[in-house]
N, C-alpha and C positions, 0 to 999 in steps of 0.2 A: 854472682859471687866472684871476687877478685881471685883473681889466681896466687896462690901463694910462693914466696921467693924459694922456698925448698922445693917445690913441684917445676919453677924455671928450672934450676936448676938440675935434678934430675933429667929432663928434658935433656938439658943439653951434654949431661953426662953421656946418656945412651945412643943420642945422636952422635956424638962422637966417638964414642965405641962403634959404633954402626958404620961409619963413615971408615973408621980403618978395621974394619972386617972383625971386631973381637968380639960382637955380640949384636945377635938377631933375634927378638923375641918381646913378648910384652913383662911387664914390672909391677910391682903392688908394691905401698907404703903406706905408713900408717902410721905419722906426726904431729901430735899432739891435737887427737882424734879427730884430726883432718884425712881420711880415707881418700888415696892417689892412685891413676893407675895411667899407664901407657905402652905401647907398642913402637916397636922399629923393625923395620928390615920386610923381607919378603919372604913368604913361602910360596913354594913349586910344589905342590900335593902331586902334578902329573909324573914327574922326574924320579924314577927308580931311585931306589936305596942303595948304595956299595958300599965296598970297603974304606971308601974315601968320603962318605957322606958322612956329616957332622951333626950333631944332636947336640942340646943343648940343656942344660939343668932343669930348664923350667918342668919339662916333662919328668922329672923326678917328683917336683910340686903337686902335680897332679894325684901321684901314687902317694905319697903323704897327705893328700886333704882326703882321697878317700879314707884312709885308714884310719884317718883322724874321724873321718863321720862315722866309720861301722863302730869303731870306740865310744863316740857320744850316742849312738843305739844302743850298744849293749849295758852303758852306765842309764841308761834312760833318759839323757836331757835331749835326746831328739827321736825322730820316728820317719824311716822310709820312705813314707810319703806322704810325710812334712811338706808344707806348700811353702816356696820362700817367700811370699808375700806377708807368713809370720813373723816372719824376722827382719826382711828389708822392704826400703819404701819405695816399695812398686806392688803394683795390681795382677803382675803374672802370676799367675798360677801353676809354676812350674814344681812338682814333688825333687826331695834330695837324691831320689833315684834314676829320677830325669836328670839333674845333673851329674850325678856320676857315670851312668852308661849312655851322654851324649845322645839323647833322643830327645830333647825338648824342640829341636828343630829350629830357634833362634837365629838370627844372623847372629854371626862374627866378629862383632866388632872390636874387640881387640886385634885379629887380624885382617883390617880393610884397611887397605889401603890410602884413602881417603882420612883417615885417622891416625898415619904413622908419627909417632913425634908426640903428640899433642896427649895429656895428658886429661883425665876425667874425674869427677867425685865419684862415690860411690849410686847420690843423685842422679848425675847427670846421666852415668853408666845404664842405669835401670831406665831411665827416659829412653836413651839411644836404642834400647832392644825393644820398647814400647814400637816406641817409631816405627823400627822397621819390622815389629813381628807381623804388621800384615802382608809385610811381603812375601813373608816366608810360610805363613803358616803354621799349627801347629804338626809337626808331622812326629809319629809314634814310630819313627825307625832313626836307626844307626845313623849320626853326622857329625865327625870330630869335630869340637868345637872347645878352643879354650876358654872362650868367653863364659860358659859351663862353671869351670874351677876358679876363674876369678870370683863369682855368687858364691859358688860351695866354699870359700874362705873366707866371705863376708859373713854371709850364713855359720861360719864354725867360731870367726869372732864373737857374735850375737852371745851364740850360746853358750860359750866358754868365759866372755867379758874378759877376754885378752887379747889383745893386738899378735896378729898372726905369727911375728916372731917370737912369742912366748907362748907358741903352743907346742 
């Protein structure tokens, strides 16, 4: 699939935010039902938190998709442990409670490295955790992972049939 000129684009938005320090973090878009997504910058998981450590919105994102899925539970268009393989195309078997309390164990790939910059379909995204779920395993414990909430917003477009910023 050709890359599309709004997906270079973006690209080189974030790269250049990235490059003069205004923004570290991955991105979702969603143009005319072409599903994007990419990562810049780096995270230090080892590096304590202070008064001077910088946080970034995306992590608001997170607390809104969850809220937005306990909402689609309790209207009934979803369930707990809903596999997303009913709603997106890929064969994991991952429940929506797996990806809200980060235990499906998944690589990362929104934040690898190897991946900074470069921009993914929603396709491609679910291939890339194919790939490397053998590496990882499936493991039933605790592993921040944003690549989690990028699915659970695929997953809430599905079931909503709206493009995440009109949700």
């Amino acid at each position: 699939m050709p890359i599309p000129d709004f997906a270079k684009s973006l690209d080189r938005l974030f790269l250049g935010l990235y490059e003069k320090g205004y923004f570290e973090g991955s991105y979702y878009c969603d143009h005319a039902g072409i599903e994007v997504f990419g990562a810049v910058g780096k995270r230090n998981p080892t590096e304590p938190c202070n008064e001077s450590t910088r946080f970034f919105i995306g992590s608001l994102d997170k607390t809104l998709a969850a809220i937005l899925a306990l909402l689609a539970i309790e209207e009934k268009r979803l369930e707990w442990k809903a596999s997303i393989g009913d709603f997106l195309p890929t064969r994991l078997d991952y429940s929506i409670g797996d990806l809200c309390s980060h235990t499906t164990g998944i690589h990362d790939v929104v934040n690898d490295d190897s991946l900074l910059g470069k921009y993914r379909t929603l396709e491609e995204l679910c291939e890339l955790i194919e790939q490397r779920e053998c590496e990882n395993g499936y493991k039933k414990e605790f592993s921040y992972c944003s690549t989690n909430y990028v699915l659970l917003w695929a997953v809430l477009r599905k079931v909503y049939g709206m493009a995440a910023g009109e949700l």
